[in-house]
C-alpha positions in Angstrom: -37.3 -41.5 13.3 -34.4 -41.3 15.4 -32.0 -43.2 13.2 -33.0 -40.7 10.2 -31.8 -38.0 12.6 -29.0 -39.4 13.7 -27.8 -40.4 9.9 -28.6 -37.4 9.1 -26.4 -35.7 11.6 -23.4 -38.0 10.4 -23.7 -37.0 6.7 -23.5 -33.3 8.1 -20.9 -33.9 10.1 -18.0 -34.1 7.8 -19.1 -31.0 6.0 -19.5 -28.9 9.1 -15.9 -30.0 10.4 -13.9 -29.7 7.5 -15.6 -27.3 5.0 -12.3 -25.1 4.1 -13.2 -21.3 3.7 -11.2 -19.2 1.4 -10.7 -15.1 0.9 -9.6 -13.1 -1.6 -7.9 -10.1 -1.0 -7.2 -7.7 -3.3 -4.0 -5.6 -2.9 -1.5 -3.4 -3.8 1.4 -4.3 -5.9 4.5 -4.2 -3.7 2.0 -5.8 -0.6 3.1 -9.7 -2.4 5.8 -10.1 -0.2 4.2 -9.2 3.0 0.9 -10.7 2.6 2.8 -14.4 1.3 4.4 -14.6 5.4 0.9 -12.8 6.7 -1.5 -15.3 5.2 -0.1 -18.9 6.5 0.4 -17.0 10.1 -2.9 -16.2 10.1 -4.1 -19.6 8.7 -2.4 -21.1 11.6 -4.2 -18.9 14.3 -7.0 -19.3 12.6 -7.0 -23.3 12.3 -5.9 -23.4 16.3 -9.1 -21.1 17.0 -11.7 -22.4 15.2 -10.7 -25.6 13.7 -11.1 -24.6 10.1 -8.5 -24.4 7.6 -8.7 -21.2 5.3 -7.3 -20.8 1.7 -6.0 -17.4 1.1 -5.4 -15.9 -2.6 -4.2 -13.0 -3.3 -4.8 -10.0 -6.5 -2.1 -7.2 -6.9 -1.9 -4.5 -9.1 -1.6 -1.0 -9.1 -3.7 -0.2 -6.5 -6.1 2.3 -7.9 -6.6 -0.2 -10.8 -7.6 -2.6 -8.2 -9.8 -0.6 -6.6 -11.6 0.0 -10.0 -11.6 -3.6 -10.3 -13.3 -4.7 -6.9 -16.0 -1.8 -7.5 -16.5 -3.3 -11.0 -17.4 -6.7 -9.8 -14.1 -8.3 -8.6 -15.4 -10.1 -5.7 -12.8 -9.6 -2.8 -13.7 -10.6 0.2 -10.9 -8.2 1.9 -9.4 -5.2 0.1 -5.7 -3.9 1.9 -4.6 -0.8 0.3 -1.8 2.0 0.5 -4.5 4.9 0.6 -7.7 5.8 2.1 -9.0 7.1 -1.6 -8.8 3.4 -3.2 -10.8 2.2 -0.8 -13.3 5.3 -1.2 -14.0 4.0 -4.2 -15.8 0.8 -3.1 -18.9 3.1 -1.4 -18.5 5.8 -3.9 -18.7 3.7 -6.9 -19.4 0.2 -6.0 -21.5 0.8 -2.4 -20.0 -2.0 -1.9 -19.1 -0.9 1.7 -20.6 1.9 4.7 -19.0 5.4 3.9 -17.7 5.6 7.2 -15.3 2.2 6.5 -12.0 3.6 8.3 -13.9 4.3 11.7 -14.1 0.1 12.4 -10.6 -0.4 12.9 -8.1 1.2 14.6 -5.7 4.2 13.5 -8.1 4.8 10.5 -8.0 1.3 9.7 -4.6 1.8 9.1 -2.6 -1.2 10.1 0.8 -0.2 9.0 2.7 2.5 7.3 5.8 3.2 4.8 7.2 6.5 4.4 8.6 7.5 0.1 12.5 7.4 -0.1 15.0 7.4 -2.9 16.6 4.5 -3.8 20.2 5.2 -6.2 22.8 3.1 -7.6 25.6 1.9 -5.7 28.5 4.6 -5.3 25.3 7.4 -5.2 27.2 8.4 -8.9 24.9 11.3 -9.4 24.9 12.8 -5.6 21.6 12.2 -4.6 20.7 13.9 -1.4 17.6 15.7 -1.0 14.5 16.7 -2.8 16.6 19.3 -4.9 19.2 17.4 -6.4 16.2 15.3 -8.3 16.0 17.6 -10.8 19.5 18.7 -11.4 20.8 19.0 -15.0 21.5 14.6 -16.0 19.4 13.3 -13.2 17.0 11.1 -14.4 14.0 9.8 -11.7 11.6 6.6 -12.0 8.2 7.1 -10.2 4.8 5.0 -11.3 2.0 7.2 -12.7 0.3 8.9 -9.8 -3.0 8.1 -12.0 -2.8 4.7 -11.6 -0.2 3.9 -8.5 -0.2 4.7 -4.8 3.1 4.2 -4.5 3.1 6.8 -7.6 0.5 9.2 -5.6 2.8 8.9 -2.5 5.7 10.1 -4.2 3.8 12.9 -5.7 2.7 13.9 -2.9 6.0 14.0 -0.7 7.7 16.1 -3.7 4.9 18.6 -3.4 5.1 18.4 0.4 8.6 18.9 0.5 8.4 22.2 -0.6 5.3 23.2 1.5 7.3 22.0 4.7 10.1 24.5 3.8 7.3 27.0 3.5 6.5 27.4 -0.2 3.6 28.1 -1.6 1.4 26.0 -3.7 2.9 27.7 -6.7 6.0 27.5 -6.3 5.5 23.4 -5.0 3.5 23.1 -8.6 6.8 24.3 -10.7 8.9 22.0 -8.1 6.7 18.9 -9.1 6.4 20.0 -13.0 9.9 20.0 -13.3 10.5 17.1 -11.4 8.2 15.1 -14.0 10.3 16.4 -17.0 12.7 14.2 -15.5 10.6 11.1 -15.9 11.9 9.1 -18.4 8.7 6.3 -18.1 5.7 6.3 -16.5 4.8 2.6 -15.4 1.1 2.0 -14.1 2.7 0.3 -10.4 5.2 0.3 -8.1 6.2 -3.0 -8.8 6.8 -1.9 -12.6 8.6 0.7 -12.0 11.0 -1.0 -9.8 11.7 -3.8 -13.0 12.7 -0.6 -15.0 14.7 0.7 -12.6 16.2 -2.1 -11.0 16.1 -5.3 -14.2 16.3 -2.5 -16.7 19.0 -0.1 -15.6 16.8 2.8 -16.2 16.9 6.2 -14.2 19.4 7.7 -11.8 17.1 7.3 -8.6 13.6 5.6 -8.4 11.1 7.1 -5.8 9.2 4.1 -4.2 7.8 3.1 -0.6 11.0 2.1 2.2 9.4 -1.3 2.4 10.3 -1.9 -1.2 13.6 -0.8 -1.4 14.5 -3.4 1.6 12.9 -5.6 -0.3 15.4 -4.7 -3.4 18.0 -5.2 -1.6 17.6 -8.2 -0.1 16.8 -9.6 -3.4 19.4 -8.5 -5.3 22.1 -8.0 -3.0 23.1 -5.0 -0.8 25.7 -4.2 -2.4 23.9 -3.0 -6.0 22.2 0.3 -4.7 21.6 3.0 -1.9 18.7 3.8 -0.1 18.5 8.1 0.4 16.3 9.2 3.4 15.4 12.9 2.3 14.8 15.8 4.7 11.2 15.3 4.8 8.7 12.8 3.5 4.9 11.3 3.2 3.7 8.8 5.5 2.2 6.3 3.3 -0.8 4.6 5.8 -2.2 1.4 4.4 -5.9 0.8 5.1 -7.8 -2.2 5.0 -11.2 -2.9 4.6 -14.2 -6.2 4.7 -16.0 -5.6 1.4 -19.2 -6.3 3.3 -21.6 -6.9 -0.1 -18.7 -9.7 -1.0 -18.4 -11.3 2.3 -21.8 -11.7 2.9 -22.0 -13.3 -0.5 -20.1 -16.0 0.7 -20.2 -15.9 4.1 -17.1 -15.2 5.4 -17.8 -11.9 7.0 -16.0 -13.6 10.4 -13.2 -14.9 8.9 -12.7 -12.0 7.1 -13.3 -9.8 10.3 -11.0 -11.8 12.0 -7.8 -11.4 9.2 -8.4 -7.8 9.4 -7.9 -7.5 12.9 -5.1 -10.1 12.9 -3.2 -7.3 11.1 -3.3 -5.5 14.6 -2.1 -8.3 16.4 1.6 -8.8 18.0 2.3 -11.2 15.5 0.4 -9.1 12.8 2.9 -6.2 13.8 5.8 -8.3 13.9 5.9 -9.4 10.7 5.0 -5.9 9.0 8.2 -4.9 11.0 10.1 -7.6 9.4 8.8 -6.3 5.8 10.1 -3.0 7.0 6.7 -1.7 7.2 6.5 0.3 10.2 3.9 -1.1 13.0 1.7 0.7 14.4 1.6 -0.7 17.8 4.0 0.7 20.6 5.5 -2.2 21.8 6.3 -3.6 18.6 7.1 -0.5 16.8 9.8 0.9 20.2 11.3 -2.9 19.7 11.8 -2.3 16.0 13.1 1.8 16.6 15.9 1.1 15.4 15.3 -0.6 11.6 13.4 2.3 11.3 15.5 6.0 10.4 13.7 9.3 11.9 12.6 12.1 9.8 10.6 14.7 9.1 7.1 13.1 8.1 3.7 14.8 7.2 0.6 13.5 6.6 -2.3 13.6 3.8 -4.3 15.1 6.1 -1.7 17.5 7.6 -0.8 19.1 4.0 -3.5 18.7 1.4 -6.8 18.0 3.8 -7.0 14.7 3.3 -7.9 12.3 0.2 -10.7 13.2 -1.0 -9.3 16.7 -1.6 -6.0 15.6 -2.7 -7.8 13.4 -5.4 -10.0 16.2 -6.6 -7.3 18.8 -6.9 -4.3 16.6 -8.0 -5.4 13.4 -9.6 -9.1 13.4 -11.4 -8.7 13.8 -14.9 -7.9 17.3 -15.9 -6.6 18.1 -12.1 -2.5 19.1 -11.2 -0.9 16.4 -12.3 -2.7 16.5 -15.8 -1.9 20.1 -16.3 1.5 19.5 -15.5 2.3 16.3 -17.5 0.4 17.5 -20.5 3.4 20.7 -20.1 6.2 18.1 -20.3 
């Protein structure tokens, strides 16, 4: 009886030490770069702290598409997003998570943030300064549909902000945006599409798109090619994460998947969000960075339209703002 037990322990032995787990998160499209240095760092940490090696893959897409896709039966273990709504979607929709998601991590579950600037081509040709000059007589301005995109919601959103902060009405921040979009030549469904127009395609005069991606642009393609334009005021994108409980506990990887969430919040986590030019959230980390990172006037979701849930009711269901104005143009 004893050998049986003891053979049996050796033939679940192997499994037990070496079994690999492996996540799927889900993401937004301009998170690729970030997440491909993230992933192996917290592989390592992981493997030192446990023992187990873990096999990351990755989805990105627009993010509201991916949202859609995750409450539709994409099974990601971990979904990281640019906005609190995407991820309202999974209990909305998909009850695939608790409603009350964003209270079990710090900041909101907000990890990191971006803030929308303009990116231009080199030389600045068409004088691109401030939220005004975008939709001056020639100007032409590349932004991803706010129906589909974050990054597209975000720079919405800061265009329509920029006239509350100067103390416009809603009115008169609804003309702002409606002309604005008359200078939209294409509407791609991420920020990672609109980007390949502006940037591989040549088209537009200025593309609106997260401060992480335009470092990104120019690292890739050389400094030298384009501008980056800090306006007078602008959005602070947060980017919440969540543990798609239904999915994890499929598999059973709700720790590991706990544990990459929270990883996020780590020194290292915050370190290399600062070296994406995503701006940490933790004080050390974010005063050692200070500098990488320009002041300016910033408002919040919350601050200026009352949060998500209200922002997607009034400006992005179908038949909301951004309908009324697009179907004008």
């Amino acid at each position: 009886m004893l050998k049986k037990k003891i053979l049996a322990a050796l033939l679940l032995w192997p499994a037990l030490s070496f079994a690999d787990a492996t996540l799927l998160n889900v993401s937004y499209d301009v998170s690729r770069e970030f997440y491909k240095d993230y992933n192996p760092a917290f592989a390592q940490y992981w493997k030192l702290k446990t023992g187990q090696n873990i096999n990351i893959n990755q989805s990105h897409g627009g993010s509201s598409k991916q949202a859609r896709s995750v409450s539709d039966g994409l099974e990601a273990d971990v979904v990281t997003m640019n906005q609190a709504s995407d991820i309202d979607i999974l209990s909305e929709r998909g009850k695939l998570i608790p409603a009350d998601w964003a209270k079990r991590l710090p900041n909101n579950s907000a990890p990191n943030a971006s803030v929308t600037v303009f990116l231009v081509r080199k030389g600045n040709p068409k004088v691109i300064k401030d939220w005004g000059d975008l939709i001056k007589p020639g100007v032409s301005v590349i932004i991803p549909n706010p129906k589909t995109s974050g990054n597209g919601r975000y720079g919405y959103l800061a265009a329509y902000g920029s006239v509350l902060k100067k103390g416009g009405d809603d009115k008169k921040a609804r003309e702002y945006v409606s002309q604005l979009f008359k200078h939209v030549p294409v509407l791609d469904t991420g920020g990672r599409g609109a980007t390949t127009t502006f940037v591989q395609r040549g088209i537009g005069d200025v593309l609106l798109t997260f401060e992480n991606e335009v470092a990104l642009i120019k690292k890739e393609l050389g400094g030298d090619q384009f501008e980056v334009i800090y306006p007078s005021s602008s959005v602070l994108a947060e980017n919440p994460v969540v543990l798609v409980d239904k999915f994890a506990d499929k598999h059973k990887t709700r720790a590991v998947a706990q544990a990459y969430l929270e990883y996020l919040y780590s020194e290292e986590g915050q370190e290399i969000a600062a070296r994406h030019h995503l701006r940490p959230q933790l004080d050390r980390v974010a005063q050692r960075h200070a500098a990488d990172f320009p002041q300016l006037t910033l408002f919040t979701v919350d601050e200026l339209f009352g949060g998500w849930k209200q922002v997607q009711k009034v400006h992005f269901n179908d038949g909301s703002v951004f309908d009324q104005i697009y179907a004008k143009n």
